[in-house]
C-alpha positions in Angstrom: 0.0 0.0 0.0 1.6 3.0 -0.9 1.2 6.8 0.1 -1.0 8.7 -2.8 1.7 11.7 -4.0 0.4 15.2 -4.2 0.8 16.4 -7.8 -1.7 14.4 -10.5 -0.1 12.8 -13.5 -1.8 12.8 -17.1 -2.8 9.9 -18.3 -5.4 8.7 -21.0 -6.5 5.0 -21.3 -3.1 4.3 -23.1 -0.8 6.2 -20.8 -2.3 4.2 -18.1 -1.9 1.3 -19.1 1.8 1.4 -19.9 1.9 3.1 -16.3 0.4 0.4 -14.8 2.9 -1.8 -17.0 5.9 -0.2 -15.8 4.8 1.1 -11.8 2.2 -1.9 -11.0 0.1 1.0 -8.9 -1.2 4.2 -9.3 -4.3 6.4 -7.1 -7.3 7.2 -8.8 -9.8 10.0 -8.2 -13.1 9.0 -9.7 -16.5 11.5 -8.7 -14.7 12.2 -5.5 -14.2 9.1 -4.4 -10.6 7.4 -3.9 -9.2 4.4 -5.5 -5.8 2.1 -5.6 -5.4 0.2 -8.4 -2.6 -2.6 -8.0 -0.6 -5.7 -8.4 0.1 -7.6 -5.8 0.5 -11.2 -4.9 -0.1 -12.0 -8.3 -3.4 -10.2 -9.1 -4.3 -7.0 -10.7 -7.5 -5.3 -8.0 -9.3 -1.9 -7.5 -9.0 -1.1 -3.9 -11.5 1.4 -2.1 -9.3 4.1 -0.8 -11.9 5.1 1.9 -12.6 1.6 3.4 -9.7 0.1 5.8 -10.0 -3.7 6.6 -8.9 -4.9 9.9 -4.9 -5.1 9.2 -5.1 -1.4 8.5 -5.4 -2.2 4.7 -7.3 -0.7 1.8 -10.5 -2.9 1.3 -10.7 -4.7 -2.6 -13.6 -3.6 -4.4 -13.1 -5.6 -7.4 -12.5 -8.9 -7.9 -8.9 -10.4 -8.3 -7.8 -11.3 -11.7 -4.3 -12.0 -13.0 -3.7 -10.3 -15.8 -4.2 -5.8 -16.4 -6.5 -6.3 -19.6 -8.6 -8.6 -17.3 -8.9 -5.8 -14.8 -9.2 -2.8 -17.1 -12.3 -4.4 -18.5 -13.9 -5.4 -15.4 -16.9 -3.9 -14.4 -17.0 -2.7 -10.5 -18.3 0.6 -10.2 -22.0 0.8 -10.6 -21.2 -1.7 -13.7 -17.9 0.5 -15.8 -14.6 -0.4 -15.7 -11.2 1.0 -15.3 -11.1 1.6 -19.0 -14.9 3.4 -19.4 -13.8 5.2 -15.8 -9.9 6.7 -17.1 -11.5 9.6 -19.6 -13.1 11.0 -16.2 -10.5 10.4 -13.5 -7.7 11.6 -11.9 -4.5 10.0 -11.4 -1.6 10.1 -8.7 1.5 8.4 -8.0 1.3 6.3 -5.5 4.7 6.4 -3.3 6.0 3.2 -1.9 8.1 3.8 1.4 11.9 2.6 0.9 11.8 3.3 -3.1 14.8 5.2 -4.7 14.4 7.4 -7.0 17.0 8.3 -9.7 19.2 10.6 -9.1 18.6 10.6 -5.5 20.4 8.6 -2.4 18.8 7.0 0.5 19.6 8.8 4.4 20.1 6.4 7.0 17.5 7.3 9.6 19.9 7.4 12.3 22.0 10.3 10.5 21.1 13.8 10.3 21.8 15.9 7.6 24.1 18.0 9.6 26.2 15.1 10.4 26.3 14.2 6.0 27.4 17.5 5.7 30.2 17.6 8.4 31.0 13.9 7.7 31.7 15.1 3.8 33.5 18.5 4.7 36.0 16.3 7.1 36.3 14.1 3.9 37.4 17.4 1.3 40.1 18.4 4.1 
């Protein structure tokens, strides 16, 4: 379960789905209502956003399938699918906690940035 980001991304039906190819999860705003579609443990599901189950977890409200054209074509919302439902949503990134991003470096926890930067001025004397 990842944290929803807080810029939206474009994407049309296409875009999507080579986003969902390549990233396996992204937020979506339909109506005002919060969804999570995802991969994991070998399904593709639509996740209700606004529904927790009791390990803290968003609650499916699709079935499980195996493969993304499977789930883009379901229907679970009042009968439309991820595809009829993309021309009318909006889209976020969903943040996973311990990813790295290029171009970026992970900070250990237990160091603060002060201590980077005196550990990498003692290093250019």
């Amino acid at each position: 379960m990842g944290m929803k980001a807080d810029q939206e991304i474009s994407l049309d039906f296409e875009g999507l789905l080579s986003y969902l190819r390549s990233k396996t999860r992204v937020f979506m705003d339909v109506d005002g209502h919060e969804y999570y579609v995802t991969h994991t443990d070998g399904y593709w599901r639509v996740q209700d956003c606004e529904q927790l189950n009791e390990k803290g977890r968003f609650v499916d409200c699709s079935e499980l399938v195996t493969t993304l054209p499977e789930l883009v074509e379901l229907p679970w919302l009042d009968g439309k699918s991820v595809h009829d439902l993309t021309d009318g949503a909006t889209f976020f990134e969903s943040i996973q906690e311990g990813w790295v991003y290029p171009g970026t470096e992970p900070i250990e926890a237990e160091e603060s940035v002060e201590e980077l930067v005196e550990e990498e001025s003692a290093e250019e004397e």
